[in-house]
N, C-alpha and C positions, 0 to 999 in steps of 0.2 A: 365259638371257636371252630374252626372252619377244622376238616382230618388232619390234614398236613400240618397244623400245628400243634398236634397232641403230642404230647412228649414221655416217653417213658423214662420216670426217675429210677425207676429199678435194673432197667440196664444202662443207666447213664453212670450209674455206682456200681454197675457190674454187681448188683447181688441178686436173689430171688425174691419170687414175692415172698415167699416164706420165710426173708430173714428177720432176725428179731431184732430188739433195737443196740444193741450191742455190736451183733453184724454190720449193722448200718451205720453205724455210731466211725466203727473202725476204720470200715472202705472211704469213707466222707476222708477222714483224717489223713489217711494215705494218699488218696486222691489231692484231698488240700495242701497236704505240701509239697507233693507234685508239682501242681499247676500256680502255685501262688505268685501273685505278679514282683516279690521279692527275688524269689530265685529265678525269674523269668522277666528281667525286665527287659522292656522294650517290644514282651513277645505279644503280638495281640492275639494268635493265636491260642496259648495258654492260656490269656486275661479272660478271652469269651470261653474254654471250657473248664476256667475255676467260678464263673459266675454261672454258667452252668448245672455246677458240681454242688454250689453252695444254694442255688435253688433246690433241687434234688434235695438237698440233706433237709432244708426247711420244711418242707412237705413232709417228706417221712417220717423226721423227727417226732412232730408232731402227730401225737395218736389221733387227734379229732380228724385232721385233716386227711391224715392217713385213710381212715376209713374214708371217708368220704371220695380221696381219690380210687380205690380198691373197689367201692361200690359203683360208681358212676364214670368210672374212667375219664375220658376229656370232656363232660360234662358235671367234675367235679365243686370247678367254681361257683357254676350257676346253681349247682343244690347247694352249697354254701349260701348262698345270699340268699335265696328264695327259703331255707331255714324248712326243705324237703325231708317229710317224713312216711310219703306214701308215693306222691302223686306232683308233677313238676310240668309246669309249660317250658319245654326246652325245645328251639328254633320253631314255633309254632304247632311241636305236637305236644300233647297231652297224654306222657306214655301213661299214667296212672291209671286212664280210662279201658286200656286196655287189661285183660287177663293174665295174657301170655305176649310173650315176644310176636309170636306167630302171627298171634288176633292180629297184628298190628299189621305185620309183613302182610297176609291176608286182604285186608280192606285197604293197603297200598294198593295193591296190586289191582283190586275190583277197580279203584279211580283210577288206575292206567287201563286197565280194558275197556274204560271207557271214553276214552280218548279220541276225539274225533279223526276220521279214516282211520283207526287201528294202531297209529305209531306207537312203537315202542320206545320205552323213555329207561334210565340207567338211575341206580341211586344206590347209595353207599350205606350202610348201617356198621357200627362198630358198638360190642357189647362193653361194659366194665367190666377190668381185670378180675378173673374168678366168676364172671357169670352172673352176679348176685342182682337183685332186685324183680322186679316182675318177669323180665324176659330174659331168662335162663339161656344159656350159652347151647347150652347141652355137652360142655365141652370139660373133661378135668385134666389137670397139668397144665396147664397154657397159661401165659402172662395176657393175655386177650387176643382175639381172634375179629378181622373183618369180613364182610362178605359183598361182594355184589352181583344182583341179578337187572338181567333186564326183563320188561313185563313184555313180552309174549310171550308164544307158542314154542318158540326155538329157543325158550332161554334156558341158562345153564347158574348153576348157583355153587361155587368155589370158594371158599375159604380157606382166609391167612391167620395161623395161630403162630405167635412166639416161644420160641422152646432154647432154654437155657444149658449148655454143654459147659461142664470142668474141660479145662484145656486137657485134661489126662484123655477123657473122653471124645474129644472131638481131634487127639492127636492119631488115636489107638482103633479110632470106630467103637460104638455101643448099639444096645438095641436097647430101646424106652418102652415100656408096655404104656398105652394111653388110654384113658375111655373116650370115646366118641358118643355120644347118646348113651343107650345103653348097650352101647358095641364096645368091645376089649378090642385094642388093635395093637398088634408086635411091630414095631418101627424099628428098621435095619439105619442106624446114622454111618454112612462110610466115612474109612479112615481120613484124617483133611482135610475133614469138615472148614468152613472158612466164615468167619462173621459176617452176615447179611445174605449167605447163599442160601438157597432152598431147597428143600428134599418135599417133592409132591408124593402123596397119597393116592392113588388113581380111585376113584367110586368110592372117595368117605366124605364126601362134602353132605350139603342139603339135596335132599328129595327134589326135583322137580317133576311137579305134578301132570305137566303140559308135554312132556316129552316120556314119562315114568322110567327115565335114567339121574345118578347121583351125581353131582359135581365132585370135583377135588376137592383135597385139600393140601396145603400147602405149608410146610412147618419152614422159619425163618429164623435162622440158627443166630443165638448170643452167646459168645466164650465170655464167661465170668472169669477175673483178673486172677492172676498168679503169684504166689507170692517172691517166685525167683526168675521165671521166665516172663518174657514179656513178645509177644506177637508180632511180625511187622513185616507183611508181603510171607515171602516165599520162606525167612530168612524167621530163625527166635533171636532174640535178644538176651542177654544176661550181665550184670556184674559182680565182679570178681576182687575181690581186696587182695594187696601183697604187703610184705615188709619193706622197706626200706634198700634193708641189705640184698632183697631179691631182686629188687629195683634196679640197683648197680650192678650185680654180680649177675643178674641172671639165674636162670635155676626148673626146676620143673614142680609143677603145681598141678591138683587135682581137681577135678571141674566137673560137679553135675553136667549129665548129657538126658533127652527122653531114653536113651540104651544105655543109660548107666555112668560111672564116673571113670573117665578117660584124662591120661596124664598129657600133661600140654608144657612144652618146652619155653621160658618165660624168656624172651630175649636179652641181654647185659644192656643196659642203658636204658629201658623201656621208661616210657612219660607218664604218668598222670591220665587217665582218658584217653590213652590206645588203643585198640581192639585187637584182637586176634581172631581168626577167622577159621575155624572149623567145619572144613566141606563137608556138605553131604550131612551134617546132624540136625539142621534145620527141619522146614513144615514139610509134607508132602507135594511136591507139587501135581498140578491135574494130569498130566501127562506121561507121569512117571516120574521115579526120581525123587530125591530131596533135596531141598535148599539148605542152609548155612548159618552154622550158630555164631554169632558174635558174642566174643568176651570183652569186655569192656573192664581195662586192669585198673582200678584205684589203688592207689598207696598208700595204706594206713599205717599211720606212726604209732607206736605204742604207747599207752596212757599212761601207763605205771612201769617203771623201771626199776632193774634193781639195782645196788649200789655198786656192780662192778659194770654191769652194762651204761651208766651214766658216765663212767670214767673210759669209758672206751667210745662212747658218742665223742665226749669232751675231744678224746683228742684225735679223734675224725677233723672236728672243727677246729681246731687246730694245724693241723696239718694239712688242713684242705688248701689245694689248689685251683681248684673249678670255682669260678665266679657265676652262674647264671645269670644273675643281673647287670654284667656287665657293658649289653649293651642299652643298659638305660642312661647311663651317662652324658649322653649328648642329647637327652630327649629334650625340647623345649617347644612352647607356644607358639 
C-alpha cells in the first residue's frame, strides 16, 4: 500500500487512539446515521463517507485487527497475512533484521552514499501509530508521525506527527506538554486552530548527522467531533429544536454560544430547517475577527400531551385556515 493510501480510522471517527471500544462503538453510530445513504439519498458524497465510516468501525471494532493496525500502521494488512510476530518482508525490506528503526535508516542511507556520482535520492518512512515494534518512534502523544530525508550532506530530517484537539481547545488555544525522545516540549496551540493546518516546532525533528543541525517538526491538527457544534469554514453550525406554537407566534429562545448562552428573537412563521445567523460568534478567523454561528431551527412537536393541551391542538385543527398543501392540487405526471 503505497503512503497516500493509508488511512487513519481514528480520525475518520473523530476519536483518539486512546478511545475504548465503547467510544468508538458511539462515534460509529453517530456518524452512521449521519451519513446513511437512507437519510441521504441520491447523495454520493455521503454514500462514500458512510462506507468510509463503516470501514473505520470494522477495523477498530475488532481488537485483533485493532492491534495489528496500532502496531504496524499502513502495513497492517500485510502483517495480517504474513501471520508477523517478530519479523515481516514488507515492500522488500525485512524490518525484523534490523534492531532499531535507526539500523535501518542508517544502512539506507550507506546505499545512498553509495550511489554512483553522489546523487542524492528522497524516501519516505512512516512509523505505526504509537511507535511500537522494532523501530521506536521516539515520539509520545501522536497518532503517527512521517519523515523524510534526503541522503546527502545537505539533508534535513522533518517530521509530521498527528495531534488531536477538542473543539474547546482548538477554539480557546491550549498548550500540550509532548515527549519528543527523551525531550519534554511545552507546545503553544493558538486560538483557531483549523483541521489540517500545522503548528511547526523549529529544531525538534531528527538529528542530522551531516550538517549536526535538527529538523522540524511539524504537528497536524484533528478537531475530534462535538456533540452540539459542528465546524464548517469560518462559520460553527448548530441545531436548535422549537415548539410548534413558537413556530407561529414567534418568540425568543436561548442558544448555546462558545461565550455563553445568548437569547435570540425566533421570527412568527419560521419553517422547519431555517437558520438564523449569529454574527460574529463563529471560528476565529486568521485575520482577525470571527465568523458566524448558524442556528438551524427544527420544530419538535410534543410526544406526550396532556388532556387539556390535546383539546386545544383539536381545535387549532379545526379552526385552521392555512392549507399548506394546497398547492399540490394540480400536481400531475
Amino acid at each position: 500500500m503505497a503512503a497516500t493510501d493509508f488511512k487513519d480510522y481514528y480520525a475518520i471517527l473523530g476519536v483518539s487512539k486512546s478511545a475504548s471500544a465503547d467510544d468508538i462503538k458511539r462515534a460509529y453510530r453517530k456518524l452512521a446515521r449521519k451519513y446513511h445513504p437512507d437519510v441521504n439519498p441520491g447523495n454520493n458524497q455521503a454514500e462514500a463517507r458512510f462506507k468510509e465510516v463503516s470501514e473505520a468501525y470494522e477495523i477498530l471494532s475488532d481488537s485483533e485487527k485493532r492491534q495489528k493496525y496500532d502496531q504496524f500502521g499502513r502495513y497492517w494488512k500485510q502483517a495480517s497475512q504474513s501471520g508477523y510476530q517478530g519479523s515481516a518482508d514488507f515492500g522488500g525490506f525485512d524490518f525484523g533484521a534490523y534492531g532499531s528503526f535507526e539500523d535501518f535508516i542508517n544502512e539506507l542511507l550507506g546505499r545512498f552514499g553509495n550511489a554512483p556520482g553522489g546523487s542524492s535520492q528522497t524516501y519516505t518512512y512512516r512509523t505505526s501509530p504509537g511507535g511500537s515494534s522494532g523501530f521506536s518512534s521516539g515520539f509520545s502523544g501522536f497518532d503517527n508521525f512521517s519523515t523524510t530525508r534526503t541522503a546527502s550532506k545537505s539533508a534535513s530530517l522533518d517530521q509530521e506527527a498527528n495531534i488531536s484537539l477538542s473543539l474547546s481547545e482548538a477554539f480557546q488555544g491550549t498548550q500540550k506538554r509532548l515527549r519528543i525522545g527523551s525531550e519534554l516540549v511545552d507546545v503553544r496551540i493558538p486560538a483557531g486552530a483549523r483541521p489540517g493546518s500545522k503548528v511547526r516546532l523549529r529544531g525538534k525533528g531528527q538529528f542530522n548527522s551531516y550538517t549536526q543541525q535538527r529538523g522540524d517538526v511539524y504537528l497536524l491538527v484533528n478537531i475530534l467531533s462535538h456533540n452540539f457544534f459542528q465546524f464548517e469554514g469560518d462559520n460553527l453550525i448548530c441545531e436548535v429544536p422549537i415548539t410548534p406554537d413558537e413556530a407561529v407566534l414567534g418568540g425568543k429562545i436561548d442558544v448555546p454560544t462558545p461565550d455563553g448562552t445568548v437569547t435570540v428573537n425566533v421570527p412568527a412563521g419560521i419553517r422547519s430547517g431555517q437558520s438564523l445567523r449569529l454574527r460574529s460568534k463563529g471560528w476565529p478567523k486568521s485575520k482577525g475577527g470571527r465568523g458566524d454561528q448558524l442556528v438551524k431551527v427544527v420544530i419538535a412537536p410534543p410526544k406526550d400531551l396532556t388532556a387539556q393541551e390535546r383539546v386545544l391542538y383539536e381545535k387549532i385543527r379545526d379552526q385552521r385556515s392555512y392549507d399548506p398543501r394546497s398547492h399540490l392540487q394540480n400536481i400531475r405526471l
